[in-house]
C-alpha positions as CSV (number, residue, x, y, z in Angstrom):
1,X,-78.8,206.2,43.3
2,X,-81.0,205.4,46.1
3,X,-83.3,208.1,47.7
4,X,-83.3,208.2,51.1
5,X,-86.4,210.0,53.5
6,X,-84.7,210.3,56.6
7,X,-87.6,211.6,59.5
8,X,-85.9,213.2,61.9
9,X,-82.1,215.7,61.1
10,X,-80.4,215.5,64.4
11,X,-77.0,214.4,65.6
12,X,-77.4,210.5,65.0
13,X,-79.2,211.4,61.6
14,X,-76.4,213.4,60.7
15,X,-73.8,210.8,60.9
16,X,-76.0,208.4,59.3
17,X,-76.7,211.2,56.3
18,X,-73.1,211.6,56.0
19,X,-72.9,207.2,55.7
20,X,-75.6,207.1,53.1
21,X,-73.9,209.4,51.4
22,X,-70.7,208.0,51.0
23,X,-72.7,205.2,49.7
24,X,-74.2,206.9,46.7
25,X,-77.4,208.1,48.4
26,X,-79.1,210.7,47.7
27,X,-80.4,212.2,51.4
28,X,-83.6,214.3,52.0
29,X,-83.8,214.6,55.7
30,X,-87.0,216.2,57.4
31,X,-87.5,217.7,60.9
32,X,-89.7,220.4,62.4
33,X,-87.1,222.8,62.4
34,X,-84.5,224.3,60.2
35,X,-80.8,224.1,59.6
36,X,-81.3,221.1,61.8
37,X,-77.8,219.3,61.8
38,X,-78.1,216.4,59.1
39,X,-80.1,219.0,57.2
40,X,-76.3,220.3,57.1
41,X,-74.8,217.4,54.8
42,X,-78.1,216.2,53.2
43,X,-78.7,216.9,49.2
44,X,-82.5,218.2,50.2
45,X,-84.8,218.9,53.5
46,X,-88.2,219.3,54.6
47,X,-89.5,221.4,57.6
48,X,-92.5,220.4,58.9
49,X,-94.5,218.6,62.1
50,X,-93.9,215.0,61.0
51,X,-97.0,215.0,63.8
52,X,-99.1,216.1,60.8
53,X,-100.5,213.0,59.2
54,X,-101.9,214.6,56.2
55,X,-98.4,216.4,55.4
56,X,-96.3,213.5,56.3
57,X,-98.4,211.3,53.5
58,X,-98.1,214.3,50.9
59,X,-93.9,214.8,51.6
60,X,-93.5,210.8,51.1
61,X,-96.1,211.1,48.0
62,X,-94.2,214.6,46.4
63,X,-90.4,212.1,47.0
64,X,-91.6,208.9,46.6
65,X,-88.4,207.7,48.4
66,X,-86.5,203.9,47.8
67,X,-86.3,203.6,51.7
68,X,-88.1,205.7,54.4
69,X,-85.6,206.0,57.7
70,X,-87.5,207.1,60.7
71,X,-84.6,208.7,63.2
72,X,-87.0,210.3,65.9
73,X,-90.2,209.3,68.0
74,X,-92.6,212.1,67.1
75,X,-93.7,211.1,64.0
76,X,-97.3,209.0,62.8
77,X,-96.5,205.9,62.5
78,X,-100.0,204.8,61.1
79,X,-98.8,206.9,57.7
80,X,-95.6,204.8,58.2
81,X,-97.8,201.5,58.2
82,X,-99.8,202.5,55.3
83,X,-97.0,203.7,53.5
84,X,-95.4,200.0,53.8
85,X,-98.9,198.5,52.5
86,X,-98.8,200.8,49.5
87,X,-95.1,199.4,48.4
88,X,-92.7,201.6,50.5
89,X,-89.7,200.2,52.0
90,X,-89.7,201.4,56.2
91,X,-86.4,201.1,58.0
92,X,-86.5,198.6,59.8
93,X,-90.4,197.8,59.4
94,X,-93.3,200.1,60.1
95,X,-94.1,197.1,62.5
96,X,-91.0,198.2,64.4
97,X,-91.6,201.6,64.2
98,X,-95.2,201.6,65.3
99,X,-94.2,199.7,68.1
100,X,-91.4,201.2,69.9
101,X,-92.2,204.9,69.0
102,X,-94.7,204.1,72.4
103,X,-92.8,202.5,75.4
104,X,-96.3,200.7,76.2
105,X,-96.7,199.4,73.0
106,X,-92.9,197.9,73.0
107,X,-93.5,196.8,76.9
108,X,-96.4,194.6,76.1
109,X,-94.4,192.9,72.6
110,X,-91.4,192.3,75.4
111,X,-93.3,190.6,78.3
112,X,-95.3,188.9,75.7
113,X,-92.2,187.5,74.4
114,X,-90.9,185.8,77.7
115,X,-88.6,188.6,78.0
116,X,-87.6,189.4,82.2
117,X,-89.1,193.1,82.7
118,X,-89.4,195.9,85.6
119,X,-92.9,195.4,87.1
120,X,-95.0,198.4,85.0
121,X,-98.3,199.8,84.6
122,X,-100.0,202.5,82.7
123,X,-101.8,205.5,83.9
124,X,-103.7,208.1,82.0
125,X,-104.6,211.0,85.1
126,X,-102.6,212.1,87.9
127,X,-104.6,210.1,90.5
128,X,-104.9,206.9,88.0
129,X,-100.7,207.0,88.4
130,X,-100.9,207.2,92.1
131,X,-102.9,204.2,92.3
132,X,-101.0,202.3,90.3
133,X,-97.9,203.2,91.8
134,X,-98.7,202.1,95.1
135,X,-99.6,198.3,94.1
136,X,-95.5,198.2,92.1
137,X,-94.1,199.6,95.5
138,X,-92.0,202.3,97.0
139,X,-90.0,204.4,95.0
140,X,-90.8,204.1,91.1
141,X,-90.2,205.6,87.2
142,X,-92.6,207.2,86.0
143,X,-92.6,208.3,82.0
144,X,-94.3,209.4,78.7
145,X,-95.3,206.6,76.7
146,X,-94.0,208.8,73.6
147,X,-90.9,210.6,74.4
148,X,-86.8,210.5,73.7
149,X,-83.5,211.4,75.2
150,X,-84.8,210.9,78.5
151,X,-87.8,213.8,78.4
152,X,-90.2,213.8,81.1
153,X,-88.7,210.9,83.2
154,X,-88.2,211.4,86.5
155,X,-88.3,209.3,90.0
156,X,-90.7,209.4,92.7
157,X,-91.2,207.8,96.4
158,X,-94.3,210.0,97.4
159,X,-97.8,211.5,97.0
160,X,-96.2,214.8,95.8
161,X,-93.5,213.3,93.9
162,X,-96.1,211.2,92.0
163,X,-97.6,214.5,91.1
164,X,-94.5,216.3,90.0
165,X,-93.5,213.3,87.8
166,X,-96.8,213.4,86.5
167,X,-97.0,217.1,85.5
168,X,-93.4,216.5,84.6
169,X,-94.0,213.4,82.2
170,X,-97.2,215.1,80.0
171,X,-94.8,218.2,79.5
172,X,-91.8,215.8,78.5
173,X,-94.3,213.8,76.1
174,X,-94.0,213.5,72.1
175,X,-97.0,213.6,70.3
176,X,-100.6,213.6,71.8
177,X,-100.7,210.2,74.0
178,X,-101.7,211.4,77.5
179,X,-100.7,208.4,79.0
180,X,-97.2,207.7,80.9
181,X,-96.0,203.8,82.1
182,X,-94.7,204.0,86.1
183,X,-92.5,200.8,86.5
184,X,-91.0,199.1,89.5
185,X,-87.5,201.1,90.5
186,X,-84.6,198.8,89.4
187,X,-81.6,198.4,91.9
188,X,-79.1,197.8,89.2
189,X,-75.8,196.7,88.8
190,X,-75.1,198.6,85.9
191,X,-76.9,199.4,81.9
192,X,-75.8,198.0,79.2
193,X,-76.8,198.7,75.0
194,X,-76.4,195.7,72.9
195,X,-76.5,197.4,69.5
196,X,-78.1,194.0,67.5
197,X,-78.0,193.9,63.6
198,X,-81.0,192.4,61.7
199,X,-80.3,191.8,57.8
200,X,-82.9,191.4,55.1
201,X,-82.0,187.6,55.0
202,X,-83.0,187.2,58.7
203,X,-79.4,186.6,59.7
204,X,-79.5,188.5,63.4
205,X,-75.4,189.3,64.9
206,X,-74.1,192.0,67.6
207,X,-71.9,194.9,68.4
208,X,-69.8,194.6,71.8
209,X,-71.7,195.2,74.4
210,X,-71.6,199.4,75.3
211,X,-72.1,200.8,79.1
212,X,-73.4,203.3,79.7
213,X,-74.2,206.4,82.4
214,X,-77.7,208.6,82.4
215,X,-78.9,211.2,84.1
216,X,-82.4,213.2,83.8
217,X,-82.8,210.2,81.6
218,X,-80.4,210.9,78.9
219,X,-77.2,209.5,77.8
220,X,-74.0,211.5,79.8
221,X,-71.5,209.2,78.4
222,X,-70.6,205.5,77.3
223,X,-68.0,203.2,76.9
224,X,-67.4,199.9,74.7
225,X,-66.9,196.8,75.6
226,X,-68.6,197.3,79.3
227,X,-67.6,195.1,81.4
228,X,-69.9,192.2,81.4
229,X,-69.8,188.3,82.1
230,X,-70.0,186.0,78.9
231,X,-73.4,184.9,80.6
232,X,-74.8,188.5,80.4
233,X,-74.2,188.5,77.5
234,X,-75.6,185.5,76.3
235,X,-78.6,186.3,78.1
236,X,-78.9,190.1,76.4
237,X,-78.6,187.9,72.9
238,X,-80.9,185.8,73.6
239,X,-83.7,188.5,74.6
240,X,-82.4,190.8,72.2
241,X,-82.4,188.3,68.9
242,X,-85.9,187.5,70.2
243,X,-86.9,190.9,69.9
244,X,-85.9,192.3,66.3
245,X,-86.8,188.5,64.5
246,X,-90.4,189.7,66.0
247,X,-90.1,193.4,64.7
248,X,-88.0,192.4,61.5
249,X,-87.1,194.5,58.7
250,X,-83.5,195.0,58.5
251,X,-81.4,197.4,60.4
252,X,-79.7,198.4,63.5
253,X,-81.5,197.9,66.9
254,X,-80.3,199.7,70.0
255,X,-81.4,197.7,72.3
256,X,-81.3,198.7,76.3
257,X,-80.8,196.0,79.8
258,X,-80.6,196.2,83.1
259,X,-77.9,193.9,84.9
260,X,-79.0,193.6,88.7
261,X,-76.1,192.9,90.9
262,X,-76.9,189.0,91.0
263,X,-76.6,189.7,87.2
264,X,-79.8,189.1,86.1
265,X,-80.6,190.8,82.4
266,X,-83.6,193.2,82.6
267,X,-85.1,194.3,79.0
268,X,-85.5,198.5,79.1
269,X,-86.1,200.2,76.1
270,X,-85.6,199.4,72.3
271,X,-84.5,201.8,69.6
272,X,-85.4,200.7,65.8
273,X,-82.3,203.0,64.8
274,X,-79.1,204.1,65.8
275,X,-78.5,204.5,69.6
276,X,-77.0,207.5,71.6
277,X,-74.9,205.6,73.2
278,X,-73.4,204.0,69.8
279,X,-71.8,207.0,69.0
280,X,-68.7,205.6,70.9
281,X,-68.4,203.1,68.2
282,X,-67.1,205.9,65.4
283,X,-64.1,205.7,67.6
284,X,-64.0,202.2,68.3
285,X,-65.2,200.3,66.0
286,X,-64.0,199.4,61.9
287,X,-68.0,200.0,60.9
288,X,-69.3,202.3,63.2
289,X,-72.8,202.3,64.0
290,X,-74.0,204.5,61.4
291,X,-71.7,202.4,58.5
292,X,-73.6,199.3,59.7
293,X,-77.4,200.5,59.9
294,X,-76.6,202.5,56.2
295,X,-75.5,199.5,54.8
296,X,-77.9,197.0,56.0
297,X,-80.8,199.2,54.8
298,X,-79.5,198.9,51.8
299,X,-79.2,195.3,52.0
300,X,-75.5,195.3,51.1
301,X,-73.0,192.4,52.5
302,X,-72.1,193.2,55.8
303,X,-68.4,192.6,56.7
304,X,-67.4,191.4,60.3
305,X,-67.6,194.1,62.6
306,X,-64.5,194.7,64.7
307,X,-63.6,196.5,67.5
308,X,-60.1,198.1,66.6
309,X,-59.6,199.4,70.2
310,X,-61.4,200.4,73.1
311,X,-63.3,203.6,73.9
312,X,-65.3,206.3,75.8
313,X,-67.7,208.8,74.9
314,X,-68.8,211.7,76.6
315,X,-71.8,214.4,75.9
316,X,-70.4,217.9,75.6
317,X,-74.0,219.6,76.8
318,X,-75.2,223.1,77.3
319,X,-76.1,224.4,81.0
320,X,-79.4,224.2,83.0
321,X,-80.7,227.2,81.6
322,X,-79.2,227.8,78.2
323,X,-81.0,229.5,75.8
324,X,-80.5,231.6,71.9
325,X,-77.2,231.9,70.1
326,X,-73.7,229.7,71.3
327,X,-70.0,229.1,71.0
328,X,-68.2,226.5,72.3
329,X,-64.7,226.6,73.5
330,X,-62.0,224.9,74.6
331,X,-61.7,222.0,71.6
332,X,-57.6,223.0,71.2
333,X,-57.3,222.4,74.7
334,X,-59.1,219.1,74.7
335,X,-56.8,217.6,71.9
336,X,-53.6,218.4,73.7
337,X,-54.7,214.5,74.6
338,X,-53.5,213.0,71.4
339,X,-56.0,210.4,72.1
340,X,-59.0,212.3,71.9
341,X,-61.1,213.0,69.0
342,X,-64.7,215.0,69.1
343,X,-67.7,216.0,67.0
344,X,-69.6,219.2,67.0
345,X,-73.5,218.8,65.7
346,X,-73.7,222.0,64.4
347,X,-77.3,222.4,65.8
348,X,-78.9,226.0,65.1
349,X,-79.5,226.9,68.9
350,X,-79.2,226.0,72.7
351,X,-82.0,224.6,75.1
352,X,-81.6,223.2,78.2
353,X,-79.0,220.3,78.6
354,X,-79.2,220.3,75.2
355,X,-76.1,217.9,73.8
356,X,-74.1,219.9,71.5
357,X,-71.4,217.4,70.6
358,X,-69.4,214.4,71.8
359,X,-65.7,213.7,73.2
360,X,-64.2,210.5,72.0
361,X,-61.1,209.2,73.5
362,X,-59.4,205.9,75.1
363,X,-60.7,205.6,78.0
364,X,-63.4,207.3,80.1
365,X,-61.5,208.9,82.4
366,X,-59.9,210.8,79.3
367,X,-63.4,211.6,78.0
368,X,-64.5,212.8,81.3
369,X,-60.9,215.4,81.5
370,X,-61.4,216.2,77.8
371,X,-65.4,217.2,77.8
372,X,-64.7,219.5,81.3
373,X,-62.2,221.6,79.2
374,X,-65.1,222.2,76.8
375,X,-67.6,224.7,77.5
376,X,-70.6,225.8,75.3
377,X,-70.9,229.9,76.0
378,X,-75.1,231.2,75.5
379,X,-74.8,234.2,73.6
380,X,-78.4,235.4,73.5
381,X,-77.8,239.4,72.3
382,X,-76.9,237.7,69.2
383,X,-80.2,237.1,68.4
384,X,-81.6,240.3,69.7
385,X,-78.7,242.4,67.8
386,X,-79.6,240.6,64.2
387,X,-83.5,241.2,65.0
388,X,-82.9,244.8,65.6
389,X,-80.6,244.8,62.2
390,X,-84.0,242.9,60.8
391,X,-86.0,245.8,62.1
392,X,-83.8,249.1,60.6
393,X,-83.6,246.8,57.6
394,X,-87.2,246.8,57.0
395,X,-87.7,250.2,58.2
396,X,-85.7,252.0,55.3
């Protein structure tokens, strides 16, 4: 039985968890909070800031673990690095990990590459990104190096803008890198993921191509194939084989394009690990995302990876300002589409746009129908009504 140190418990780490397990895995997922959802299905769990260099070392020390699986950005990736020169297996590589945990770090390895990129820049003070932003041009990105899921990206075309993004980017951050990359604003065509499979014998081979829609920089939903010309798609393979043969390791690789309308493939972003916008291929696909990455860690045969049908999928997210305790609603009435299928993550408590599960179905329209019939309720006085219970408890 292999043992399996998964950093980082939420949704795509659950459904990964739940792979590994299948496979005879035994599954101690960390996170800095409890109950965290692959916490849920895993045989053991750690709570802690995997920030924390010194505790990070001692947890991998105290498990000594076959393969280390890093599932989140915030984490030290220099105990990661040192953990692969003392022996320890890293999922993909540390080299991978230490790289695109920081979107600077990853931006340099791509351009260095040959790879076509946004025009970028780094800045490290409010006025430093205002500079650099006027020599890329009008209207720009701006975000952390370190962050996920979107946080602390944001858009800006003036002076003030560049200040709000800025303030807006070190509160989004991960970790303690006061730094944030502005790149040139990309009139796109459309996104694509090309989810890209590296295995231990170097043999490199891809999903269908998945499109996908964001918004505050997160994934809203996704579908699979997109609908892309066979030479985008030989020129995402190209740039995107180039890329994990550099990282190496084995594993799955979400890896991120633009297509500009003369369609023109522009690198993004990289992901060393399952991608949000994969989760389409539980319903798609005969391996789904988290079959393939599970079993390539392991460094098991692949089999050929079909797509059985087509498919969408869509977030099902919590409001604005959602906050404390939840329910969510409305999953019979989402079914009545035979086609449909869902997943709930079975996170412990709402934040703001926080996504709380996923609507699979057929087609994206049918996604879209199917995730507006579900609606995730905040019910804070929960929390306040077992506190006071806590309280009397205590009391007598």
């Amino acid at each position: 039985m292999k043992k399996i140190l998964l950093l980082g418990s939420g949704e795509l780490g659950k459904e990964l968890t739940i792979s590994l397990k299948r496979m005879g895995c035994y599954v101690i997922t960390c996170d800095a909070y409890e109950n965290a959802p692959a916490m849920q299905v895993s045989d053991q769990s750690e709570v802690f800031n995997m920030l924390d260099k010194n505790k990070l070392t001692k947890i991998i020390e105290n498990h000594k673990p076959d393969f280390i699986v890093p599932e989140v950005e915030a984490i030290e990736t220099q105990v990661l690095l040192d953990a692969e020169t003392n022996g320890y297996t890293v999922i993909p590589s540390a080299k991978a990990v230490n790289l695109t945990m920081n979107r600077d770090r990853i931006r340099d390895r791509a351009k260095s590459l040959g790879l076509q990129t946004a025009s970028f820049a780094y800045a490290e003070t409010e006025q430093e990104l205002i500079s650099e932003a006027k020599k890329i041009g009008t209207k720009v990105a701006v975000k952390p190096v370190m962050s996920s899921s979107g946080k602390g990206q944001s858009y800006a075309n003036t002076k003030d803008e560049l200040k709000a993004s800025w303030k807006f980017a070190i509160e989004g951050m991960r970790g303690n890198r006061k730094r944030v990359i502005v790149e040139e604003f990309i009139d796109f065509d459309y996104e694509i993921t090309l989810l890209t499979i590296l295995e231990k014998s170097g043999k490199v081979s891809f999903c269908q191509p998945i499109g996908h829609f964001q918004e505050r920089g997160d994934y809203q939903y996704s579908w699979q194939p997109a609908d892309c010309s066979n030479d985008v798609i030989a020129q995402a393979q190209v740039a995107a084989r180039k890329m994990v043969t550099d990282l190496g390791g084995s594993g799955i690789f979400g890896v991120e394009f633009f297509v500009d309308k003369k369609g023109k493939v522009i690198f993004s972003e990289l992901s060393p690990r399952p991608h949000d916008t994969g989760m389409v291929t539980m319903y798609t696909q005969n391996y789904s995302q988290f079959d393939i990455h599970a079993r390539v860690l392991l460094g098991l045969p692949l089999p050929e990876i079909k797509m059985n049908r087509s498919g969408a999928s869509h977030v099902i997210l919590a409001e604005k300002n959602a906050t404390g305790n939840y329910s969510i609603e409305g999953i019979e009435k989402a079914l009545e589409d035979k086609s449909v299928d869902f997943r709930i993550f079975g996170k412990p408590f709402l934040k703001s746009y926080r996504r709380m599960g996923v609507i699979l179905a057929e087609t994206l329209d049918k996604a879209k129908i199917a995730a507006k019939k579900v609606i995730v309720k905040s019910q804070p006085y929960r929390l306040l009504q077992n506190t006071f219970f806590v309280i009397l408890h205590v009391c007598n």
